[in-house]
C-alpha positions in Angstrom: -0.8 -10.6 15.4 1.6 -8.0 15.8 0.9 -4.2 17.2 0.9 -2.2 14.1 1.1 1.5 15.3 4.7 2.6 14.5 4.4 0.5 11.2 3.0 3.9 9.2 4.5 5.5 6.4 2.9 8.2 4.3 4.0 8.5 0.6 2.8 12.1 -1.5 2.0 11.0 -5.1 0.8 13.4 -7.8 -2.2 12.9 -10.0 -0.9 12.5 -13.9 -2.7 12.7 -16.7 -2.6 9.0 -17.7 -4.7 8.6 -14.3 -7.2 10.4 -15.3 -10.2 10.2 -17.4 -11.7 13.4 -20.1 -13.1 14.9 -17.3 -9.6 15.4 -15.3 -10.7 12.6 -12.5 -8.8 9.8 -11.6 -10.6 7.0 -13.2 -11.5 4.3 -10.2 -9.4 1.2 -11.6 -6.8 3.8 -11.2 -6.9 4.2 -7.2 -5.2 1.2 -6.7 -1.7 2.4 -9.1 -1.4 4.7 -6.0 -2.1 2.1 -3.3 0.7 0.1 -4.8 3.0 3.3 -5.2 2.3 3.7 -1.4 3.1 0.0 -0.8 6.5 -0.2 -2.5 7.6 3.2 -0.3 6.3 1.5 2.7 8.6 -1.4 1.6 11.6 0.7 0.8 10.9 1.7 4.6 11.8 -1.8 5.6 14.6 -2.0 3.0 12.9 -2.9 -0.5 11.0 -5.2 -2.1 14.5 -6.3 -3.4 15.5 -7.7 0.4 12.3 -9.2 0.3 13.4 -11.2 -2.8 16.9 -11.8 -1.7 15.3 -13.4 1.7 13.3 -16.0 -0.9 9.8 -14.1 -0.5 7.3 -12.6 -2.5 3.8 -11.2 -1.7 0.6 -11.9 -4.4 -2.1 -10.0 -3.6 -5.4 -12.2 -2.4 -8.6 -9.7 -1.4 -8.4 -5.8 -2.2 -10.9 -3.1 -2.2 -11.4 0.4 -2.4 -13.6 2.5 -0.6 -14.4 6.0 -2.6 -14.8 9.3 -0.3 -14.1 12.0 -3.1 -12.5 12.9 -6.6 -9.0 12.7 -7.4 -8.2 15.1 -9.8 -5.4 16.2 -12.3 -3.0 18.4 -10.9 -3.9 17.4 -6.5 -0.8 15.9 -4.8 -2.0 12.9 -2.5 -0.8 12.1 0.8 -1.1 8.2 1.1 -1.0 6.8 4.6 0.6 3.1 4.2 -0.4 0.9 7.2 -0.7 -2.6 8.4 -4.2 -3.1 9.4 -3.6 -7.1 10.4 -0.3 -8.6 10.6 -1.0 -12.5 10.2 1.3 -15.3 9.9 1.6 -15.6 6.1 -0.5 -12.8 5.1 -0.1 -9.2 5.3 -3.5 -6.6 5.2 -2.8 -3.2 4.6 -4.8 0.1 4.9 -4.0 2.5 2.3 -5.9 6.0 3.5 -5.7 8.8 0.6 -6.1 12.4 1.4 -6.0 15.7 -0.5 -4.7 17.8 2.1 -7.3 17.2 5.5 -10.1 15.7 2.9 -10.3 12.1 2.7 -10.3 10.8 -0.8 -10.4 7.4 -0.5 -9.4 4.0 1.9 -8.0 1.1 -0.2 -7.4 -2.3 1.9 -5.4 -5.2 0.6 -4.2 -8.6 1.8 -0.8 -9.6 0.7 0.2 -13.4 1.4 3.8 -14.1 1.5 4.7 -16.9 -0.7 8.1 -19.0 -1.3 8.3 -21.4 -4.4 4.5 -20.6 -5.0 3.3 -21.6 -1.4 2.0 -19.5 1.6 4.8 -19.2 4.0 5.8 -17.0 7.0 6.1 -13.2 6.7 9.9 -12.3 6.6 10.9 -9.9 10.0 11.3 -7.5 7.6 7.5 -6.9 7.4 6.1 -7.3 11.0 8.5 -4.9 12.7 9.0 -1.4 12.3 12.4 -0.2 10.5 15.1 0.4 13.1 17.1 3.9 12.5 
């Protein structure tokens, strides 16, 4: 396991109308568009899901979950706090916290395993340390 507090990176996504349902609200299946929005900036952080290709890797999702706090709605701007909650040896769990300025929306969790020629292998360096400036 690898300390995880300088891993962080907050993405701000708008709410479009394809999101939502009639009633202007992000539908729930929806939630986890942003979470993977929020994931590929984290990436880009770390220097893109294409490195990640180019080093032979990939990352299929296994377990994910959303925990709703309040509505998303047409129109709100979302700050989207990216950050590893366990850094394993083949798998990757990330904490996806979703705020509407200080009000908590919702806390999306999902576990990423790295794979290489469709089997679990070891997360690329890339993943488990934070960028370097």
């Amino acid at each position: 396991m690898t300390a995880v507090d300088d891993l962080a990176v907050t993405s701000r996504l708008p709410v479009r109308p394809r999101h939502c349902d009639p009633q202007a609200m992000v539908h729930a299946s929806r939630y986890y568009e942003y979470f993977e929005d929020a994931f590929l900036d984290w990436l880009a952080a770390r220097g893109g899901y294409e490195r990640l290709l180019r080093e032979g890797a990939d990352l299929v999702v296994k377990v994910s979950g959303c925990e709703h706090h309040a509505p998303a709605r047409l129109g709100d701007v979302l700050a989207v706090e990216s950050a590893p909650a366990r850094i394993g040896s083949t798998s990757l769990t990330m904490t996806f916290t979703m705020r509407r300025g200080q009000e908590l929306v919702a806390v999306g969790t999902v576990t990423y395993v790295c794979v290489r020629d469709g089997r679990p292998s070891p997360l690329p360096a890339m993943l488990v340390r934070a960028p370097q400036d």
